[in-house]
C-alpha positions as CSV (number, residue, x, y, z in Angstrom):
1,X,97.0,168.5,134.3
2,X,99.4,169.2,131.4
3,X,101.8,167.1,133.1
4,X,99.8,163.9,132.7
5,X,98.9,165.0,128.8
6,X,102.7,165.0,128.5
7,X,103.2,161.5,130.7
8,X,100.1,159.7,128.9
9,X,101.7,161.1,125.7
10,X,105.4,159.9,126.0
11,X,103.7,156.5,127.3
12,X,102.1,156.8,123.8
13,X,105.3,157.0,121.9
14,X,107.0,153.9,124.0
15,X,104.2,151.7,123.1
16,X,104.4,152.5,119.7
17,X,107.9,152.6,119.6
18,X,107.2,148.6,121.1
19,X,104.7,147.6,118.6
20,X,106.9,148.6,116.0
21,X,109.9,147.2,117.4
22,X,107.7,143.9,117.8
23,X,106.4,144.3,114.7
24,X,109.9,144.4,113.2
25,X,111.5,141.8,115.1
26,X,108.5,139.3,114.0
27,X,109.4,139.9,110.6
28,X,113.1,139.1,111.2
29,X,111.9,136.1,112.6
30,X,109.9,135.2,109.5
31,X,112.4,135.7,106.7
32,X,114.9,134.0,109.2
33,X,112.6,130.5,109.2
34,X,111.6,131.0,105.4
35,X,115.3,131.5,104.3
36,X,116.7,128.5,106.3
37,X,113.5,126.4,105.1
38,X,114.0,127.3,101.3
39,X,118.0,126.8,101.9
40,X,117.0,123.3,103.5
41,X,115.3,122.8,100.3
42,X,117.3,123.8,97.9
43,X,120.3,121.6,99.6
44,X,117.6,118.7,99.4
45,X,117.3,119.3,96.4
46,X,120.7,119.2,94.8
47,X,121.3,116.2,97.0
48,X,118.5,114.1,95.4
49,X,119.2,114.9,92.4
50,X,123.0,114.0,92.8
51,X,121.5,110.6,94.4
52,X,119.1,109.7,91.5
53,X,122.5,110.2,89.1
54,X,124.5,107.9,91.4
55,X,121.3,105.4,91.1
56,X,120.5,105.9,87.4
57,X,124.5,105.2,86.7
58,X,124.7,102.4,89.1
59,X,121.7,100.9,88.0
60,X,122.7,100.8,84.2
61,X,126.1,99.2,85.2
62,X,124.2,96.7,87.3
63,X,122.0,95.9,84.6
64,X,124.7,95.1,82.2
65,X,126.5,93.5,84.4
66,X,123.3,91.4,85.1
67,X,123.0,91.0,81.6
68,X,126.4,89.7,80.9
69,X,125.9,86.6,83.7
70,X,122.9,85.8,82.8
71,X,123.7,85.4,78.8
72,X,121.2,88.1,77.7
73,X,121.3,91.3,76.9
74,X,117.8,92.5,77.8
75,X,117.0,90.1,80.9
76,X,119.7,92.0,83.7
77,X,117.9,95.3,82.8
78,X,114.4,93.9,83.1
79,X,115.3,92.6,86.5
80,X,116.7,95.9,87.2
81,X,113.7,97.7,86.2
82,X,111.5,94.6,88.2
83,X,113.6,95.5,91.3
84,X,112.3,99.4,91.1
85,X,109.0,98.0,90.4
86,X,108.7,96.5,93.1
87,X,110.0,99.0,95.2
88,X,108.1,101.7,94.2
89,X,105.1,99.4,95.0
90,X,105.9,99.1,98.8
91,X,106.6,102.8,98.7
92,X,103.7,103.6,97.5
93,X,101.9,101.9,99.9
94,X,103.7,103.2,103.0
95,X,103.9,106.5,101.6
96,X,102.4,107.7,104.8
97,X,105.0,106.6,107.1
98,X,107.9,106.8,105.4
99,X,107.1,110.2,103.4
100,X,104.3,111.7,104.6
101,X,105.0,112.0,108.4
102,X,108.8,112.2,108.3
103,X,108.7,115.3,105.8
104,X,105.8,117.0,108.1
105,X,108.0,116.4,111.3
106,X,111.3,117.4,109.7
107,X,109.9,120.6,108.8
108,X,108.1,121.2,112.2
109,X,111.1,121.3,114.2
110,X,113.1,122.8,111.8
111,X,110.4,125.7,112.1
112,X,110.6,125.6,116.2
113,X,114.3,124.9,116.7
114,X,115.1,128.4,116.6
115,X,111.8,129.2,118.9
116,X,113.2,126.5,120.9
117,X,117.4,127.8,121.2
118,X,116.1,131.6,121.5
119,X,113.9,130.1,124.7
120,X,117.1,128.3,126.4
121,X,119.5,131.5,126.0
122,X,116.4,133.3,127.8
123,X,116.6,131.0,130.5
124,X,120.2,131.1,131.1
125,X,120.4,134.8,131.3
């Protein structure tokens, strides 16, 4: 009888050994997705705000040079500034599909990729 105490008890210690292993593990896999996803972010980021200086500068320079065709000084930079106008209009109203959903589905599978390549090494073993 003392010999099943002792079997039922070291089965006690594997399964908490396993739980806590699990436990462990699921955490590793959390601060894996959340460090990649803030690092995607952050690289994001730096690269729009890079972009919006290569726009803002090019923009300017467009706008003069507009401005120097056409004979006035303020006319290039309000057809600049009409051009973004009506840009931002038509994003605005397909924010949805060209924001909304891209952003969501970006983010999806950057969560499951690693889900996804952990599955396939499984399945080669």
């Amino acid at each position: 009888m003392s010999e099943t105490f002792k079997k039922v008890e070291g089965l006690t210690d594997h399964v908490k050994e396993y739980i806590t292993t699990r436990v462990e593990l699921a955490k590793l896999r959390f601060a894996e997705k959340t460090s990649l996803t803030i690092g995607n972010l952050i690289a994001s980021i730096v690269v729009a705000v890079l972009f919006l200086f290569v726009l803002l500068f090019g923009s300017i320079a467009g706008a003069w040079a507009l401005s120097d065709w056409i004979g006035k000084n303020y006319a290039g930079f309000l057809i600049v500034a009409g051009f973004y106008l009506l840009v931002a209009i038509i994003v605005w109203f397909a924010r949805h599909s060209l924001i909304r959903f891209p952003v969501m589905n970006a983010i999806i599978k950057m969560l499951h990729k690693k889900e996804e390549d952990e599955e396939n090494k499984e399945e080669e073993q």
